[in-house]
Phi, psi and omega in degrees: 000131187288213185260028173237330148330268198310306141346270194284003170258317144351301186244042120269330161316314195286324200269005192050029194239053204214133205225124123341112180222131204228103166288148164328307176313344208257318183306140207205170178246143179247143163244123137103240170252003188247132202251168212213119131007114178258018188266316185274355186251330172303328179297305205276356172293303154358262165010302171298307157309342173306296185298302194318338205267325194066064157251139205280115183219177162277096164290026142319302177259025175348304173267031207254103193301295153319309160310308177285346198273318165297341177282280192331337165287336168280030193263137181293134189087338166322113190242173202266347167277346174305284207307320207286303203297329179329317208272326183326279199324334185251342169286270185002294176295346255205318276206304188320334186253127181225135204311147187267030161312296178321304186294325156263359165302326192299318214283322199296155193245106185211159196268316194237124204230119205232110178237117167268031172248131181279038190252148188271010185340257220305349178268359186258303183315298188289284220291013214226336169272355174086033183226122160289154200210152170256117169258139170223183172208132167289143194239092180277014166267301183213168202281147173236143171265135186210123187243100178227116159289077197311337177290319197280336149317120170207159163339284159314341163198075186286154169293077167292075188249133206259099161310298201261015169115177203227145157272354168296352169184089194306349206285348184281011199268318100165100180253319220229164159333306207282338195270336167307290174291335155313321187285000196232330124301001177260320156278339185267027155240352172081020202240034046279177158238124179316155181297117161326306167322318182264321176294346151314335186270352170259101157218185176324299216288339213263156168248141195247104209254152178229110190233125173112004154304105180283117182254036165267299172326124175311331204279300179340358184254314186293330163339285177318321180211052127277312201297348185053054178258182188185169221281342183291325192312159128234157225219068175247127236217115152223166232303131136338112173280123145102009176218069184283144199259158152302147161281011158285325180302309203300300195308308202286322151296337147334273217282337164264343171225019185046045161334114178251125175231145186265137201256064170241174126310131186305334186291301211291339188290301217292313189317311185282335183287301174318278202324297161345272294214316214071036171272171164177159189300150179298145179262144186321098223250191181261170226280130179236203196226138191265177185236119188254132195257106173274120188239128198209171169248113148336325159291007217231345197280004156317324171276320168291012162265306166356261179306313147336308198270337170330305181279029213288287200320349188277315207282316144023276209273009192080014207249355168212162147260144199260150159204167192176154205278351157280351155306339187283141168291188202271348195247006195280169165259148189289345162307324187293319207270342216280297198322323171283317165329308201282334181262037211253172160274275180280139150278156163217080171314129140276112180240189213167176172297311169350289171312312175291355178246001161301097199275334175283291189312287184302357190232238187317319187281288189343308189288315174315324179253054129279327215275297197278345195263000163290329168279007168082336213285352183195151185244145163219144197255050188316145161225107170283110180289308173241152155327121170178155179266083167312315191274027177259311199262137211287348157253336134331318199268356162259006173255164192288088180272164170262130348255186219236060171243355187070353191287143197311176167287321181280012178288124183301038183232003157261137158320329193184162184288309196297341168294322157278325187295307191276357154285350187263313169309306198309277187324294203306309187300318191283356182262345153314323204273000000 
């Protein structure tokens, strides 16, 4: 990019006119010391029922995500819920180490955030940067209702929305050929239709930075203009590892969407883009001490001991005070205690069948802090204690848990109770800064 590029991309950052764009390549896995596509290790996971079955594909295209997920339907008995939950099941297991792309994607100062991925990087990424984020998704099987108040987006509390679907309702996810192309005629006929609110935010004036696009890819083009972008735009995008475009592809795009492509590596841009730009990490200001509020079913209180003394070093250091309704003597009044809920930073539900089966927990204390963590004034955090259908209730079931693949405390899939307390304190801390 000369220097006038750099200029004028400096001031749309500054002008907020600047739309976040996270292609399929960037969510990404680590094997070994090398970190691999989760679009492409989810394929060749895929794969493997392919071979047990002796259902017949070109291994060739082994990582090839779209191929393989149709291909994965001719397995006899195979339902497309089969396919949704696999995949729940392999982001979930998949998801905990999360690439340190994100964490400067975060820094950047943009409002709208466009992830073609179902996956939560980036919404883990804002929050580890201290930002709050609104998430959403599209669903190209049928209209979803979405209430965004486009004035309350901001550089501080930006917009995530997931294109290609949610794990939160798999059936939105865009997996197979078949599912590509319904997705790709269904915006481009507006049937659903992406939300105005956000397609409002694509006009001439705006700039579209694009990182993690096989721009090879067919569909990405008819993408692009559903999204209605167009040569007035800029548009920058750089180079990809392990995915060099032709120069018949980089020309069409130039000339049909003023594509500027950079010839760095995404890591090595974003390096540079701080530089430019003037980003830089927020610097540590003083200490302030947050107040995390534990909401349990008294049966429930062995995990509330649990988790307590896990965090005794936390309280230790002054960086959280603990509060819960037996802390109040037996004489507070419920207003008081109500009054401390409303003014806490964090929540932390511990839940179980219990919990859910509390109608004062699971109701009235639940809705207040729906109520503050909708208003920005507070964030909440489930911690699954026991196996229970947490994700049945419609404001739970939109939240971030600690830690956040969710597996209960009580799973043989921790080593020990203490293997959960110290990951959910790990995870705490860092949603803390």
């Amino acid at each position: 990019m000369n220097n006038l590029q750099w200029i004028k991309l400096k001031r749309d950052f500054e002008e907020v006119r600047c739309i976040l764009m996270i292609g399929p390549k960037l969510a990404r896995v680590r094997k070994g010391n090398e970190w691999s596509p989760m679009v492409e290790e989810l394929s060749k996971y895929l794969s493997e029922f392919l071979d047990q079955e002796g259902v017949e594909y070109d291994e060739r295209s082994k990582d090839n995500l779209p191929y393989i997920s149709q291909k994965f339907l001719n397995i006899k008995g195979a339902r497309r819920v089969d396919l949704e939950d696999l995949t729940k099941d392999f982001y979930e297991s998949n998801t905990p180490e999360m690439p340190e792309v994100y964490n400067l994607l975060a820094m950047l100062p943009v409002s709208i955030i466009i992830n073609v991925n179902p996956d939560n990087f980036i919404q883990k990424a804002l929050r580890e940067q201290g930002k709050q984020c609104m998430s959403l998704h599209y669903n190209f099987r049928r209209e979803t209702v979405n209430s965004i108040d486009i004035e309350k987006i901001s550089v501080e509390n930006p917009l995530v929305y997931n294109l290609f679907g949610s794990l939160d309702e798999t059936e939105s996810i865009v997996l197979t050929e078949e599912d590509q192309l319904e997705f790709i005629r269904n915006v481009v006929k507006d049937d659903p239709r992406i939300p105005e609110e956000i397609l409002g935010q694509f006009d001439h004036r705006k700039t579209y930075l694009f990182f993690g696009f096989d721009l090879e890819n067919w569909q990405f083009r008819l993408l692009l203009d559903g999204l209605k972008l167009r040569e007035e735009n800029t548009t920058v995008s750089p180079r990809l590892k392990r995915y060099p475009l032709s120069e018949m592809t980089k020309s069409f795009y130039e000339e049909r969407f003023n594509f500027q492509f950079v010839d760095k590596e995404i890591d090595d841009f974003l390096d540079e883009l701080q530089n430019k730009i003037g980003i830089a990490e927020k610097e540590d200001g003083p200490k302030v001490t947050q107040k995390v509020f534990l909401i349990y079913d008294e049966k429930d209180d062995e995990f509330r001991i649990g988790l307590e003394n896990s965090l005794s070093q936390l309280q230790s250091n002054k960086d959280i005070v603990i509060l819960y309704w037996q802390k109040f003597t037996a004489g507070t009044e419920e207003d008081e205690i109500l009054k401390n809920l409303e003014n806490a930073n964090i929540i932390l539900p511990i839940l179980s069948p219990n919990f859910l089966a509390d109608t004062d927990l699971n109701g009235h204390i639940l809705e207040i802090a729906e109520k503050q963590h909708n208003e920005g004034k507070l964030k909440v955090y489930p911690v699954v204690a026991r196996p229970c259908d947490w994700r049945e209730n419609d404001f739970l079931k939109k939240l971030e848990p600690i830690p956040d693949n969710a597996i209960p405390i009580t799973s043989s899939n921790w080593n020990t109770r203490d293997d959960a307390y110290f990951e959910i304190v790990s995870q705490l801390k860092k949603r803390l800064k």
